[in-house]
C-alpha positions in Angstrom: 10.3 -21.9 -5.6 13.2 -20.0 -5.0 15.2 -19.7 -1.4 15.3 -16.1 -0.6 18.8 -16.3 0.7 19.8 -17.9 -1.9 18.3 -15.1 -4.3 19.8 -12.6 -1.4 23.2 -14.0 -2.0 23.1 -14.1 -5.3 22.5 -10.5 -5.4 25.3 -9.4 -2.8 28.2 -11.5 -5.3 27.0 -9.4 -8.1 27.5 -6.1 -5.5 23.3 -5.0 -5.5 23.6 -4.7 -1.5 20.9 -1.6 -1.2 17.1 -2.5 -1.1 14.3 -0.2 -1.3 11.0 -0.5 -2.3 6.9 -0.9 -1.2 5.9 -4.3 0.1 3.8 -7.3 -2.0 2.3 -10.1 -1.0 4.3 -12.2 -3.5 7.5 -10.8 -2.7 6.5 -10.7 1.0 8.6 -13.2 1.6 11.9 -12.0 0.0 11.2 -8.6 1.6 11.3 -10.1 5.4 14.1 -11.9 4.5 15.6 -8.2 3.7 14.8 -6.5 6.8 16.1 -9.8 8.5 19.7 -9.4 7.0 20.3 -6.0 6.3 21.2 -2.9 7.9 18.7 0.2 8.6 21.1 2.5 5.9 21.2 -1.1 3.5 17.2 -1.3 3.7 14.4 1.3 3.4 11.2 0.9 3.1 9.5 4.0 1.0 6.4 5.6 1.3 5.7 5.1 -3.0 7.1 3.2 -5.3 8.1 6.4 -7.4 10.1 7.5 -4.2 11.8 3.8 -4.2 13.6 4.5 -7.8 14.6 8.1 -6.6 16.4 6.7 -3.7 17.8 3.8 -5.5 19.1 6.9 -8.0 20.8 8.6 -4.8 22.8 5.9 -3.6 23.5 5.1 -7.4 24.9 8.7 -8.0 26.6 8.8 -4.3 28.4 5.2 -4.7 27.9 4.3 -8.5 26.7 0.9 -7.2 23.2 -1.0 -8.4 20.2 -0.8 -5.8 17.1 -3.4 -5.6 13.4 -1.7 -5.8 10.8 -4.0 -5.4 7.1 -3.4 -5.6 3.7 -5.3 -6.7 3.1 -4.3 -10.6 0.2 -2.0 -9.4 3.0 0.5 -8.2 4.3 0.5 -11.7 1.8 3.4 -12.0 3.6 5.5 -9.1 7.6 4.5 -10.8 6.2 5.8 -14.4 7.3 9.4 -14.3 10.8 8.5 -12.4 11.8 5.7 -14.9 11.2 7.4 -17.9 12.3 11.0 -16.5 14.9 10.0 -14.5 16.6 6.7 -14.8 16.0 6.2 -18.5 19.1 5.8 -20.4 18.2 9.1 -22.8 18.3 11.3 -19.7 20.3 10.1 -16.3 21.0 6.3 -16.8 20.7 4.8 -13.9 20.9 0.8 -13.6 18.3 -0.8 -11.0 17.1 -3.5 -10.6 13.5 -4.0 -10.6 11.6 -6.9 -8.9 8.1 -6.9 -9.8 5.5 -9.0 -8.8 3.0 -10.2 -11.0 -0.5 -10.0 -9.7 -3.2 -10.3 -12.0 -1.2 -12.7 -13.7 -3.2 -13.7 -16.8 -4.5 -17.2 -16.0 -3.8 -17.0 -12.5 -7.2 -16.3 -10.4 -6.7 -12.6 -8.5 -8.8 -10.3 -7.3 -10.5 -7.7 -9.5 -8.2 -4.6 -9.5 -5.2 -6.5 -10.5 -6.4 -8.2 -13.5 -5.7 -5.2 -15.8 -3.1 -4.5 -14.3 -1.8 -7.7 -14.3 -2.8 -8.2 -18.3 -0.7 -5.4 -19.6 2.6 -5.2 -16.9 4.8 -6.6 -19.6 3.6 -4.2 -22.2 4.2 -1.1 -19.8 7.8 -2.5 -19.4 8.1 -2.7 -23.1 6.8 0.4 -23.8 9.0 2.0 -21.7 11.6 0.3 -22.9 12.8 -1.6 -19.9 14.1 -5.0 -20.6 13.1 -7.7 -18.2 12.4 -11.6 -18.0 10.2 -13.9 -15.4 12.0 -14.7 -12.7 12.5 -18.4 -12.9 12.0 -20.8 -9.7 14.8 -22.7 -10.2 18.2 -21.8 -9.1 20.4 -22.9 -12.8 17.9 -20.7 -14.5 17.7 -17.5 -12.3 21.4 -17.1 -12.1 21.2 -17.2 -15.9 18.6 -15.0 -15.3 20.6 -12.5 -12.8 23.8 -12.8 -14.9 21.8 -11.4 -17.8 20.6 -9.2 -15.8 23.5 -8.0 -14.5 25.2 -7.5 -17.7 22.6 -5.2 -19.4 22.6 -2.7 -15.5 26.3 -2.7 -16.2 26.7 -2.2 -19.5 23.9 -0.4 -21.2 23.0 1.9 -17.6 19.5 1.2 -17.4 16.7 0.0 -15.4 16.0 -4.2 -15.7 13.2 -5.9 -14.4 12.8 -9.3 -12.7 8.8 -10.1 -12.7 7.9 -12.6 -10.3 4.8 -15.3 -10.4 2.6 -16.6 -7.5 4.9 -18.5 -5.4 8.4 -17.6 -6.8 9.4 -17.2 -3.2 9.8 -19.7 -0.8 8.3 -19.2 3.0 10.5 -17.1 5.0 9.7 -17.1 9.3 12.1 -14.3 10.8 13.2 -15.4 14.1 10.7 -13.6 17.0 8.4 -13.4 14.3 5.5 -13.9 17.2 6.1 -10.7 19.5 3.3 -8.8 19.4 3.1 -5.4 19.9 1.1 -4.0 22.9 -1.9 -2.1 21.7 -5.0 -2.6 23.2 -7.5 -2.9 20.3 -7.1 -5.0 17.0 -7.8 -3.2 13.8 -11.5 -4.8 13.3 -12.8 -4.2 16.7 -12.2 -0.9 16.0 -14.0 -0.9 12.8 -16.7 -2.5 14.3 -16.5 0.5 16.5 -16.9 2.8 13.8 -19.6 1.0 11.9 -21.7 1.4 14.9 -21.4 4.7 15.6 -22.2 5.9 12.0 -26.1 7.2 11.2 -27.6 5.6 8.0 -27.3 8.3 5.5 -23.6 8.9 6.5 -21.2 8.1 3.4 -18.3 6.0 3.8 -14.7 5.2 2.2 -13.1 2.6 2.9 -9.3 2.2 1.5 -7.7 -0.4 0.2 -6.7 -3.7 2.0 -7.8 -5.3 4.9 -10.1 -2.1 6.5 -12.4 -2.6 3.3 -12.3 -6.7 3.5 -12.9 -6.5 7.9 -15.4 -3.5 7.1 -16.9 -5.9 3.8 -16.8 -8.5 6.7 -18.8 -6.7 9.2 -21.2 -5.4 7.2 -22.1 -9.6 5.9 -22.4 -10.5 9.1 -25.1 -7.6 9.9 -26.5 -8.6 6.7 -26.7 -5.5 5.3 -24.7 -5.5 1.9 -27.2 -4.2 -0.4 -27.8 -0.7 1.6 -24.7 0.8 -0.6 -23.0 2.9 2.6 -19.5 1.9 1.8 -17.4 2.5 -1.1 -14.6 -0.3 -1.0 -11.5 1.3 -2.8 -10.2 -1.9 -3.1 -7.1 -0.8 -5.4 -5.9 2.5 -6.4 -3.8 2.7 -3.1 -3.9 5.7 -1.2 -6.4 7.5 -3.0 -9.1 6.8 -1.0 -9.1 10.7 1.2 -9.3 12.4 -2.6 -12.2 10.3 -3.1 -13.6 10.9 -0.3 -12.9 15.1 -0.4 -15.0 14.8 -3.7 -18.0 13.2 -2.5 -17.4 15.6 0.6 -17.5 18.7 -2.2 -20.5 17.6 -3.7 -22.8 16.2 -0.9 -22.0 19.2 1.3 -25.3 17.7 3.4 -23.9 14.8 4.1 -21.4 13.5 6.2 -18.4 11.9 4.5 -15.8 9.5 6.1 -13.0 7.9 4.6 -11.7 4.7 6.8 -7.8 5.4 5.5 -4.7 2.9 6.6 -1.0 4.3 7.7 0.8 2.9 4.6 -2.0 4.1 2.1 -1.7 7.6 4.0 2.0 7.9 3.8 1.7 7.1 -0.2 0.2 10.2 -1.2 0.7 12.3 2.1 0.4 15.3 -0.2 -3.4 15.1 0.0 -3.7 16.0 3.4 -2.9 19.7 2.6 -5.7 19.6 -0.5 -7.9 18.5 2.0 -7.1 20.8 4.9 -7.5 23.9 2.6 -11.0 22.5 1.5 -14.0 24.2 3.2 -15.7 21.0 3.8 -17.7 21.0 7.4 -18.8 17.2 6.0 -15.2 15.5 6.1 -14.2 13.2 8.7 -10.6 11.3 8.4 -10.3 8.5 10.2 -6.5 6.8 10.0 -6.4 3.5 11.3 -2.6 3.5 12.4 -0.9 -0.4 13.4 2.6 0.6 11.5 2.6 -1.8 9.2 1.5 -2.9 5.5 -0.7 -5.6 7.2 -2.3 -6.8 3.7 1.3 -8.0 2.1 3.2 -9.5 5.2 3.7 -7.1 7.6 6.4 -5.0 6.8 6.7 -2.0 8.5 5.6 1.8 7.9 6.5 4.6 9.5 4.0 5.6 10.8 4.0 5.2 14.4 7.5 7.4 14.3 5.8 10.5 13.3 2.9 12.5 14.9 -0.1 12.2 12.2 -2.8 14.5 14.3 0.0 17.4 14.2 0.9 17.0 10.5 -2.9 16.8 9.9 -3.2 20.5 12.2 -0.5 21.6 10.3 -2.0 20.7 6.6 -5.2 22.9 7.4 -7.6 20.3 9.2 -9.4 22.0 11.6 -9.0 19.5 14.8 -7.4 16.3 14.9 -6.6 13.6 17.7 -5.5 10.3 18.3 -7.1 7.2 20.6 -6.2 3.5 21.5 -8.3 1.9 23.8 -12.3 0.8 22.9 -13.5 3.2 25.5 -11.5 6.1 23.9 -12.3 5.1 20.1 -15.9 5.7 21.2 -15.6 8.7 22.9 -13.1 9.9 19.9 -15.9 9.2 17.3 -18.3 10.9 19.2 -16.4 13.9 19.2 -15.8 13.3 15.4 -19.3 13.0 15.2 -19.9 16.6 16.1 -16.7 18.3 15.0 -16.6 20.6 12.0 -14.6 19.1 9.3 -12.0 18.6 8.2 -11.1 17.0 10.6 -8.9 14.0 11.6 -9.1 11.0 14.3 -6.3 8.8 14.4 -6.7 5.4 16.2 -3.7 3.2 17.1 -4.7 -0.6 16.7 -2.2 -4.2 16.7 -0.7 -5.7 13.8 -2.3 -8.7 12.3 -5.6 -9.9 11.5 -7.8 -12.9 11.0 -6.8 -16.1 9.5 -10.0 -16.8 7.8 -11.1 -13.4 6.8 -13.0 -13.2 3.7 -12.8 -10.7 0.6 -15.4 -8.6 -0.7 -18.5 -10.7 -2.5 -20.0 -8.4 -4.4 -18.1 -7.1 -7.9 -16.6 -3.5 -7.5 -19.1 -2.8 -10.4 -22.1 -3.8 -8.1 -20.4 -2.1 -4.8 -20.3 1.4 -7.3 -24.0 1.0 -8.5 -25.2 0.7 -4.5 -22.9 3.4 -3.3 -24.4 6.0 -6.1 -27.8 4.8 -4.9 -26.8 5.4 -1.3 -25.2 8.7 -2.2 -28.6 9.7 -4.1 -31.2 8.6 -1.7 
């Protein structure tokens, strides 16, 4: 495994000081030691992955230097149309450096959504015609690895990728990695909350991450698996509300809530708007807000800078609050449960989660055929 300030110093001799990207667990590790050592203006963390290269393109035109964009390869999907309409050598020609990790790694045991994914990343970077190599884990070979690197950015203006395996990265511990933040109620106790309060031919979606795995959790524990009520998006980050707004369109008797996170609602913000224009009485949005990409270390979002009930008001929804404390995630879903959608509750919970908490059991195949039994009945 590799040092991560070794790999961070490597990259500040050869002048890539600018990092920008969407956070992985394999890379998690690399990324805090980023936001440990860098600047505000040297480090951003973007909302998409597509946004990440555009940035990295901004400083590239403004100081004609390289920038770092890291994401997992499922974000390849959301860098597609900026690599190959922007930064591609045939139209702009910008170098950045890509560092990609590899989940759904063939061979390596993952979870479902990223074995595709996983099985064709090379082949997307080849078809688009970015060059790239496995990051090795030992130092002799990555800087051979980096110096190659280096040269092609410099020499040929193009995008070049770094992939990186299950534990490429050494563990990194910030310092005051243990403050917590000062929120009343975790994440799960408030889905607990929320599973409660819901009536038995209510439909659910649950985004991606660790509100379908403590939800998943929940629902195992209440031994009630097989009923179908939830819909665990458990990749496709970020589209979760659109699924949801279709159901919502189509089940106009039936009430429709999608369990969304902060960093998968700040991916494709631009569905609030879709949704707030919709005339569906049925949807209810809940956004389960701690600031942070909890799932892949922790880094943070931005979502606890802006105000998500007004931005919600302004895209068209029809009411929309927020709530922190158990007492006032009750009373806030019992005013969801009576509002007219769409509309949006928005309920502030602490970072973190579990040790030992368990992913999903049943195969998305089998968690689709009980949800369109649900959603039938």
């Amino acid at each position: 495994m590799l040092d991560a300030s070794w790999f961070f110093e490597e990259l500040q001799a050869r002048q890539i000081s600018f990092f920008s990207g969407v956070p992985d667990s394999l890379l998690k590790d690399f990324c805090l030691y980023i936001s440990n050592s860098t600047s505000p203006k040297e480090h951003i963390i973007t909302a998409n992955e597509g946004s990440a290269i555009a940035l990295a393109t901004g400083y590239h035109l403004a100081t004609g230097n390289i920038g770092l964009v890291y994401m997992q390869n499922s974000g390849l999907g959301n860098a597609v149309n900026p690599l190959t309409s922007l930064a591609d050598p045939a139209v702009y020609g910008i170098p950045i450096l890509l560092l990609i990790g590899w989940r759904g790694e063939p061979g390596v045991k993952d979870e479902p959504q990223h074995v595709k994914q996983g099985s064709i990343t090379p082949a997307i970077l080849d078809t688009l015609g970015i060059p790239y190599s496995i990051l090795p884990t030992d130092k002799a070979s990555a800087e051979s690895v980096l110096n190659e690197a280096e040269k092609v950015l410099r020499e040929e203006n193009r995008p070049y990728a770094l992939i990186v395996r299950k534990g490429g990265f050494e563990k990194f511990i910030p310092k005051n990695s243990t403050v917590e933040d000062d929120l009343p109620s975790s994440r799960e106790e408030a889905i607990k909350e929320i599973a409660c309060s819901l009536q038995e031919q209510d439909i659910v979606i649950a985004t991606t991450g660790m509100i379908s795995r403590e939800l998943f959790e929940y629902r195992a524990s209440m031994n009630d698996l097989t009923r179908g009520q939830d819909f665990l998006t458990v990749g496709s980050m970020g589209h979760a509300s659109q699924i949801a707004l279709g159901i919502a369109i189509q089940k106009p008797h039936r009430v429709v809530y999608c369990l969304d996170g902060d960093g998968a609602l700040l991916m494709h913000m631009g569905g609030l708007p879709i949704i707030g224009t919709q005339p569906v009485l049925n949807y209810k949005h809940i956004v389960i807000n701690n600031g942070a990409h909890d799932s892949v270390g922790g880094q943070p979002t931005a979502a606890l800078s802006i105000d998500i009930p007004a931005i919600a008001l302004a895209s068209g929804y029809k009411e929309a609050r927020s709530v922190s404390s158990l007492p006032d995630i009750a009373k806030g879903l019992e005013w969801l449960k009576e509002a007219k959608g769409p509309v949006l509750l928005e309920i502030l919970v602490r970072k973190g989660a579990r040790a030992d908490i368990g992913r999903p059991t049943l195969t998305p195949l089998q968690n689709k055929q009980n949800f369109m039994k649900h959603c039938q009945e």
